[in-house]
MDTraj code that builds the backbone (N, CA, C; nanometers):
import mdtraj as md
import numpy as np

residues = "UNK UNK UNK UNK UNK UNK UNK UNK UNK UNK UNK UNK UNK UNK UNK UNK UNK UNK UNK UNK UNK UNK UNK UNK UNK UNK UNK UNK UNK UNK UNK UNK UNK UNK UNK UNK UNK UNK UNK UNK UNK UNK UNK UNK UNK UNK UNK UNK UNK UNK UNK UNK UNK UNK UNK UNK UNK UNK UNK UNK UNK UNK UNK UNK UNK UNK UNK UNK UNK UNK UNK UNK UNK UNK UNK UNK UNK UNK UNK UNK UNK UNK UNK UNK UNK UNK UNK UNK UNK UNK UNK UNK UNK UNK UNK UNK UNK UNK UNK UNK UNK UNK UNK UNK UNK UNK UNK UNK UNK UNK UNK UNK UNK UNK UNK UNK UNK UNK UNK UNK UNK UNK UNK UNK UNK UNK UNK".split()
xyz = np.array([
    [1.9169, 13.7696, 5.4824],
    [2.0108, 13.8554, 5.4124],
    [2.0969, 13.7696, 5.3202],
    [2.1235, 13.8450, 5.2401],
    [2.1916, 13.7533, 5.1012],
    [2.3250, 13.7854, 5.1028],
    [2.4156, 13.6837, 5.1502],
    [2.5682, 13.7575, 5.2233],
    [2.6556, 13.7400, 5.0660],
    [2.7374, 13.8518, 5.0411],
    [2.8354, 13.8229, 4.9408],
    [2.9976, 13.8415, 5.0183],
    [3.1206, 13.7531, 4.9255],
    [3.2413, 13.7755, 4.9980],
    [3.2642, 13.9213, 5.0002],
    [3.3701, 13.9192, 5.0752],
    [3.4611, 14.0559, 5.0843],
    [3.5277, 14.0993, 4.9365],
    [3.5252, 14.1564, 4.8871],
    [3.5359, 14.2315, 4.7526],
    [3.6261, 14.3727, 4.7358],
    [3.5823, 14.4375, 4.7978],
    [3.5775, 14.5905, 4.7732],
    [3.6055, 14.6552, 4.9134],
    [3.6638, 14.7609, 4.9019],
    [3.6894, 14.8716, 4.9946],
    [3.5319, 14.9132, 5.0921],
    [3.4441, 14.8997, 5.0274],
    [3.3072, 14.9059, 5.1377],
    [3.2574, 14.7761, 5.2078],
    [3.2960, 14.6784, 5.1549],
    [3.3153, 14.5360, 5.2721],
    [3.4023, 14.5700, 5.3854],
    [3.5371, 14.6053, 5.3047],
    [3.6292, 14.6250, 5.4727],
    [3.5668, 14.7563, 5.5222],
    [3.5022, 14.8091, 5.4869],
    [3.4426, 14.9021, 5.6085],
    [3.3362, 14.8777, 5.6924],
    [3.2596, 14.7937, 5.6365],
    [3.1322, 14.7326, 5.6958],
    [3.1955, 14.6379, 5.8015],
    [3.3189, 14.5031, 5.7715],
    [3.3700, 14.4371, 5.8154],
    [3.4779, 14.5185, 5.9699],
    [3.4815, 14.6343, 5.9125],
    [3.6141, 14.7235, 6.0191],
    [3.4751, 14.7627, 6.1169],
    [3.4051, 14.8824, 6.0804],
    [3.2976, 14.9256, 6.1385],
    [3.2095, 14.8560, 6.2693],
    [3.1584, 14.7478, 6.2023],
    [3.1056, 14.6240, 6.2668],
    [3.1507, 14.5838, 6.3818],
    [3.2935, 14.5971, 6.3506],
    [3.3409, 14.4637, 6.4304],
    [3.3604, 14.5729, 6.5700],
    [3.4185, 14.7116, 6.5577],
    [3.4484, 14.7415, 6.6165],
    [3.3291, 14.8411, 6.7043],
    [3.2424, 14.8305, 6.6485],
    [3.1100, 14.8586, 6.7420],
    [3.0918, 14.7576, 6.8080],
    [3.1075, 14.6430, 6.8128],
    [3.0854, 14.5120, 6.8971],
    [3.2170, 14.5308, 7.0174],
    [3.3723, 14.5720, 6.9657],
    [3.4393, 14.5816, 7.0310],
    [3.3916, 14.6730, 7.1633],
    [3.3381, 14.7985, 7.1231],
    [3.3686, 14.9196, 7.1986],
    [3.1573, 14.9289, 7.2607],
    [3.1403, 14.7978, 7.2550],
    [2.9951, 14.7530, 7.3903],
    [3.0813, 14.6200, 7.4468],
    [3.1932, 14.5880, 7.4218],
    [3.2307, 14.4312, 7.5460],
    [3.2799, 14.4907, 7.6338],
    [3.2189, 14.4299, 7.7860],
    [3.2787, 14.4908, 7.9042],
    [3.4185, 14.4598, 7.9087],
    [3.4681, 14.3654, 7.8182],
    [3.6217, 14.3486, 7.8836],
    [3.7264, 14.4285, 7.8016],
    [3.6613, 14.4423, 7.6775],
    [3.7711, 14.4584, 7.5449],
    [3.7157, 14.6327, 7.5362],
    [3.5993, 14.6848, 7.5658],
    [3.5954, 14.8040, 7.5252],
    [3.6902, 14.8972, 7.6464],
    [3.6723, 14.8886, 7.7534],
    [3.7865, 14.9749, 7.8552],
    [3.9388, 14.9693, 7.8137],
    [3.9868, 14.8877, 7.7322],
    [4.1282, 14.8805, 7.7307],
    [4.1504, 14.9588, 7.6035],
    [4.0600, 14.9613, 7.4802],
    [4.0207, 15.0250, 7.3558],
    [4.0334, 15.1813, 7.4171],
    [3.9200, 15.2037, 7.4541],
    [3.8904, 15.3144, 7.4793],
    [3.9942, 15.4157, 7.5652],
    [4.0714, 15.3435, 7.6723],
    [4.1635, 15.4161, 7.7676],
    [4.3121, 15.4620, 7.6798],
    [4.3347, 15.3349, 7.5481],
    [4.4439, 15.4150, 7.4583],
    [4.3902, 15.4946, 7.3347],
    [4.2724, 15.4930, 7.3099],
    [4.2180, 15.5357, 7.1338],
    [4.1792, 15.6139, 7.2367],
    [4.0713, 15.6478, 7.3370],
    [4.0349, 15.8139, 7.3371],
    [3.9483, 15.8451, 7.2752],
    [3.9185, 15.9293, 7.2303],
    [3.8737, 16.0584, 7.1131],
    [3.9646, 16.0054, 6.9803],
    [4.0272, 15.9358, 6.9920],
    [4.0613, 15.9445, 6.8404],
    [3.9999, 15.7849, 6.7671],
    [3.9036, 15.7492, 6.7990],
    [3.8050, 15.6375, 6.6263],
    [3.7996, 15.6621, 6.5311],
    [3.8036, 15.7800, 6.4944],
    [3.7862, 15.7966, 6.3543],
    [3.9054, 15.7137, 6.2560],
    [4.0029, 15.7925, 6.3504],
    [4.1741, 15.7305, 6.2907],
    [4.1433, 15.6183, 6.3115],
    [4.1701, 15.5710, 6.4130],
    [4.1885, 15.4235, 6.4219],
    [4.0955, 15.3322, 6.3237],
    [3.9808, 15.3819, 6.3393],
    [3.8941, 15.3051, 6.2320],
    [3.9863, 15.2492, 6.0959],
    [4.0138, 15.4177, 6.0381],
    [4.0373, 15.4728, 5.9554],
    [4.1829, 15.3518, 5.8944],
    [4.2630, 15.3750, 6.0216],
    [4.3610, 15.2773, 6.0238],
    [4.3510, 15.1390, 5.9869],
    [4.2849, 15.1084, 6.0475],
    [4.2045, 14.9241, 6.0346],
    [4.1582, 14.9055, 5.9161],
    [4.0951, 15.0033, 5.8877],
    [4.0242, 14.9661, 5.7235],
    [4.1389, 14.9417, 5.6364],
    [4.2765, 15.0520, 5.6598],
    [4.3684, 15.0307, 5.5406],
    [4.4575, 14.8910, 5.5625],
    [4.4727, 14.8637, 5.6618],
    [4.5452, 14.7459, 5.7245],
    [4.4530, 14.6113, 5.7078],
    [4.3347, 14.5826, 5.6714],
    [4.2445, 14.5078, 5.6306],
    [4.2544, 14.5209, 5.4467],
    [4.2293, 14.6387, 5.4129],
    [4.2380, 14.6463, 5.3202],
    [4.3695, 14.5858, 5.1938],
    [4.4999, 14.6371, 5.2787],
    [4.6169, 14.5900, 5.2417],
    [4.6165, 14.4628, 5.2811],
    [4.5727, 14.3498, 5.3800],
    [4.6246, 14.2337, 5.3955],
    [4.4397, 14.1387, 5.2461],
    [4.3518, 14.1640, 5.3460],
    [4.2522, 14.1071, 5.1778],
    [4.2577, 14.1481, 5.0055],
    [4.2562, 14.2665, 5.0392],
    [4.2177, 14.3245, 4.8736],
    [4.4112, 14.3503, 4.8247],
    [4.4889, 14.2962, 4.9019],
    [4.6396, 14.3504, 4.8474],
    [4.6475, 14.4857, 4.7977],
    [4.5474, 14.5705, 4.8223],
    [4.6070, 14.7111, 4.7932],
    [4.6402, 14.7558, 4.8920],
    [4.8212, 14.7756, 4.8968],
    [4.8705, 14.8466, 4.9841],
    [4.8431, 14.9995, 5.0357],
    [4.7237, 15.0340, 5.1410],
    [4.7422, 15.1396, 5.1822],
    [4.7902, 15.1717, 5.3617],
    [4.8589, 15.0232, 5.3727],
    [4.8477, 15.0068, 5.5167],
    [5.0237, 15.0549, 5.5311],
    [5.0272, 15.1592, 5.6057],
    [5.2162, 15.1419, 5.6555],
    [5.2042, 15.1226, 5.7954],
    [5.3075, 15.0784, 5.8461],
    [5.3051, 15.0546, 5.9836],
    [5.3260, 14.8518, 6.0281],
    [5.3428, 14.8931, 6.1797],
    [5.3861, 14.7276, 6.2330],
    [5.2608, 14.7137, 6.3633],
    [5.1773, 14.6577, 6.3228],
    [5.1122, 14.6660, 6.4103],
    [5.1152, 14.6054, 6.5573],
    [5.1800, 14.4696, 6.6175],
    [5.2912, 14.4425, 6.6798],
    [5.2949, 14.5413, 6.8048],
    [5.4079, 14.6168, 6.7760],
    [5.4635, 14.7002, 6.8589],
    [5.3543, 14.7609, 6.9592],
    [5.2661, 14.8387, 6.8627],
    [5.1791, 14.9420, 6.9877],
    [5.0815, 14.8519, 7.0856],
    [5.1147, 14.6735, 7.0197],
    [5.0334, 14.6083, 7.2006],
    [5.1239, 14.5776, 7.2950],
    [5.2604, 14.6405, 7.2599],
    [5.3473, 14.5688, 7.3665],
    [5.3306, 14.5965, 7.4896],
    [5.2846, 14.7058, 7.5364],
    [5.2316, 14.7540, 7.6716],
    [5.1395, 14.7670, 7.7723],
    [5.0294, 14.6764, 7.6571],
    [4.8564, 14.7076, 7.6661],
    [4.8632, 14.5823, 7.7966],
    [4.7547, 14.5953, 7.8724],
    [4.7425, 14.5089, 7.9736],
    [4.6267, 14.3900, 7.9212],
    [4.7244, 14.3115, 7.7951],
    [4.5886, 14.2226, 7.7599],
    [4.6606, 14.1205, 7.7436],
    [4.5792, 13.9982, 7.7711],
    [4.6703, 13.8124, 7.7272],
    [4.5489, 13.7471, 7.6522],
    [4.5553, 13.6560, 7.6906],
    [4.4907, 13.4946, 7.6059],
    [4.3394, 13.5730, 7.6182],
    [4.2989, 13.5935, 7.7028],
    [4.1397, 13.5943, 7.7300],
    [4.1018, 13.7227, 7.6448],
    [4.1518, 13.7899, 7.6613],
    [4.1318, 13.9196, 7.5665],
    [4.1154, 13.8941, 7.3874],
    [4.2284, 13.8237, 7.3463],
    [4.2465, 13.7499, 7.2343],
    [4.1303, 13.6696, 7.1838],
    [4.0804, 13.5690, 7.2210],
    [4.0192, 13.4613, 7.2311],
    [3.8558, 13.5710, 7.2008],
    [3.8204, 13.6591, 7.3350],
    [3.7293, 13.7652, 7.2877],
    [3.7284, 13.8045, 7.1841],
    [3.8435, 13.8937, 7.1031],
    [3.9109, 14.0087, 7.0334],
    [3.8330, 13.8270, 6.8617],
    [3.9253, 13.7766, 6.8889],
    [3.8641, 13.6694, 6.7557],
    [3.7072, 13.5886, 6.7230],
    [3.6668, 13.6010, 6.8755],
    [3.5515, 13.5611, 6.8451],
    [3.4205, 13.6824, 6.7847],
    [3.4659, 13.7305, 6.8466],
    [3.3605, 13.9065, 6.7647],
    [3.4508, 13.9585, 6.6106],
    [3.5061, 13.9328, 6.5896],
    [3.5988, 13.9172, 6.4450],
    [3.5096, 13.7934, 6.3811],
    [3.5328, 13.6971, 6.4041],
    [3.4346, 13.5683, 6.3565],
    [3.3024, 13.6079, 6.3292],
    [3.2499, 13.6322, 6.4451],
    [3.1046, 13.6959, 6.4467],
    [3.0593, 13.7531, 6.3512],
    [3.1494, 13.9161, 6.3234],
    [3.0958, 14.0089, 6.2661],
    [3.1164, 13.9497, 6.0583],
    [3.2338, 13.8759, 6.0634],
    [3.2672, 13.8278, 5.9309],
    [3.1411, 13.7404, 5.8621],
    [3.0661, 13.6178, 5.9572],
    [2.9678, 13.5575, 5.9729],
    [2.8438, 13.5764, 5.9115],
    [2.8476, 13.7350, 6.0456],
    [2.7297, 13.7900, 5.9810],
    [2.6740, 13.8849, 5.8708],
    [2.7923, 13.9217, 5.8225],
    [2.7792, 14.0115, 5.6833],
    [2.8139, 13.9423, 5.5568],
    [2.9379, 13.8415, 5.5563],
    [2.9691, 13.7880, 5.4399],
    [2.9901, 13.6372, 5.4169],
    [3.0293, 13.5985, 5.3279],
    [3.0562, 13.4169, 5.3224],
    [3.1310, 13.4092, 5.1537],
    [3.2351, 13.3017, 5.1614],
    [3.2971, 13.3178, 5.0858],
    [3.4618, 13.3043, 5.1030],
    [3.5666, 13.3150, 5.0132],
    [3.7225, 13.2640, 5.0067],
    [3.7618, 13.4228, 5.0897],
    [3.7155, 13.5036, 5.0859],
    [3.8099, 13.6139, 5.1326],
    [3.6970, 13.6167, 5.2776],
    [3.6263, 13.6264, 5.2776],
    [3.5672, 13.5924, 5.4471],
    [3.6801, 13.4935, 5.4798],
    [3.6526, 13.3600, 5.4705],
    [3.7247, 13.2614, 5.5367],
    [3.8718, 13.3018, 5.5467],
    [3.9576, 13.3812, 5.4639],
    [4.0835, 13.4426, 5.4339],
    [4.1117, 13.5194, 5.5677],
    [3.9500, 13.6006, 5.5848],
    [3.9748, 13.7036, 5.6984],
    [3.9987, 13.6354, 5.8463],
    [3.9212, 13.5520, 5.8692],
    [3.8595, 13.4544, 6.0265],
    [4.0592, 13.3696, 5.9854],
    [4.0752, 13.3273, 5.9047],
    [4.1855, 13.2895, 5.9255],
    [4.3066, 13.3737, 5.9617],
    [4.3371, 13.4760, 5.8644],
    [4.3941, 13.5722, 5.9081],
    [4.4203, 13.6739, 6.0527],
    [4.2913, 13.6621, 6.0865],
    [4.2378, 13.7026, 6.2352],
    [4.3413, 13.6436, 6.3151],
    [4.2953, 13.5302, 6.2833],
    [4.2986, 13.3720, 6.4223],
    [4.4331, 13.3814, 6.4144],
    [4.5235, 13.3816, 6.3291],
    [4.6352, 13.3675, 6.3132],
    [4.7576, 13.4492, 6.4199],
    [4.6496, 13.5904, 6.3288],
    [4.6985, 13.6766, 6.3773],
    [4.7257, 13.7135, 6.5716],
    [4.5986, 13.6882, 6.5903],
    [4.5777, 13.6714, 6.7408],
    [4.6614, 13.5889, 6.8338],
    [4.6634, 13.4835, 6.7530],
    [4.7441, 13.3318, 6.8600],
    [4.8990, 13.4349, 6.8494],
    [4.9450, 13.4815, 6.7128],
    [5.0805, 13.5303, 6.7318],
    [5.1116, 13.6304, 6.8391],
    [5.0281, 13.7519, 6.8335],
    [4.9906, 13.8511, 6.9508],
    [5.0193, 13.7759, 7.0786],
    [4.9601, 13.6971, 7.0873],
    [4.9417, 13.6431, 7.2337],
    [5.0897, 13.5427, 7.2666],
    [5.1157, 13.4244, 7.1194],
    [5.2371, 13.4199, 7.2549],
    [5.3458, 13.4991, 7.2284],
    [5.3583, 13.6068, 7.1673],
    [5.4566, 13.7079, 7.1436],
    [5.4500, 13.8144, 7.2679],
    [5.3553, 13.8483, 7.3049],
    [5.3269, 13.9089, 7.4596],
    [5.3874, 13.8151, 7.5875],
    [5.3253, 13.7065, 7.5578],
    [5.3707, 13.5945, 7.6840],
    [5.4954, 13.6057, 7.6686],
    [5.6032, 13.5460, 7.5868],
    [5.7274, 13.5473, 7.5646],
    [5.7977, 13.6837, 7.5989],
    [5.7649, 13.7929, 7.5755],
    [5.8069, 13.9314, 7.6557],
    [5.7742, 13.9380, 7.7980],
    [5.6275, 13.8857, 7.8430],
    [5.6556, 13.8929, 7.9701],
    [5.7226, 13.8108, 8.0530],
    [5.7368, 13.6976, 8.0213],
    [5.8129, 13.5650, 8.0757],
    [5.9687, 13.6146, 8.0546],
    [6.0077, 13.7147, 7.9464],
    [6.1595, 13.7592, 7.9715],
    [6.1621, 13.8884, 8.0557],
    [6.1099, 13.9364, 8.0837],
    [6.0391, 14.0655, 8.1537],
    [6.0583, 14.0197, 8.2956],
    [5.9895, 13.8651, 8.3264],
    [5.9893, 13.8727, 8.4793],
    [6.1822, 13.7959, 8.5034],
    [6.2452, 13.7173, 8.4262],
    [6.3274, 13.6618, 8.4377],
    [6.4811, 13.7874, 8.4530],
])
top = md.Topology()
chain = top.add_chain()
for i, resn in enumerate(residues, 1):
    res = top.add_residue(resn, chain, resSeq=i)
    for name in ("N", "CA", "C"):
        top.add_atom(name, md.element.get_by_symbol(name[0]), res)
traj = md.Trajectory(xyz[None], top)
């Protein structure tokens, strides 16, 4: 397959899509997905694409803090570490290029913050 970068609004869907069909077959990461999304993928998809969309292609269609709605989720390091490596994966295997590498960075980034931003709530949580 002849991979091109991320470009366009149908990359981040291929890139959103992808990734999250890989999410929702992992035994560890799809039960925790599934027990808050429900019946509702479409949105969420829907969501991800614009929040991908707004952080690669800078067209803002993303509102929201994304942050907040893991503050409760029962997930740490190992979840993360999963959650980026099937992000990697799926980027890998569809594209190559400055806004791929933009994304796997962005990801990674993103993830390590998630995680010790959770730790740090629960470590004031138990204190």
């Amino acid at each position: 397959m002849n991979k091109k970068d991320i470009t366009n609004l149908s990359d981040i869907k291929i890139l959103v899509c992808e990734f999250y069909d890989k999410v929702r077959l992992n035994e560890v990461l799809a039960p925790i997905f599934n027990a808050v999304i429900k019946g509702k993928w479409p949105y969420h998809l829907e969501k991800m694409v614009r929040f991908w969309q707004t952080i690669l292609l800078q067209e803002h269609t993303y509102k929201g803090a994304p942050f907040p709605v893991h503050i409760d989720l029962p997930i740490g390091q190992e979840h993360f570490e999963i959650w980026v490596a099937l992000f990697n994966q799926t980027v890998h295997e569809n594209f190559e290029g400055a806004k791929a590498l933009e994304a796997i960075d962005r990801a990674n980034k993103m993830a390590m913050m998630f995680s010790y931003k959770l730790a740090a709530l629960a470590e004031q949580r138990q204190n």
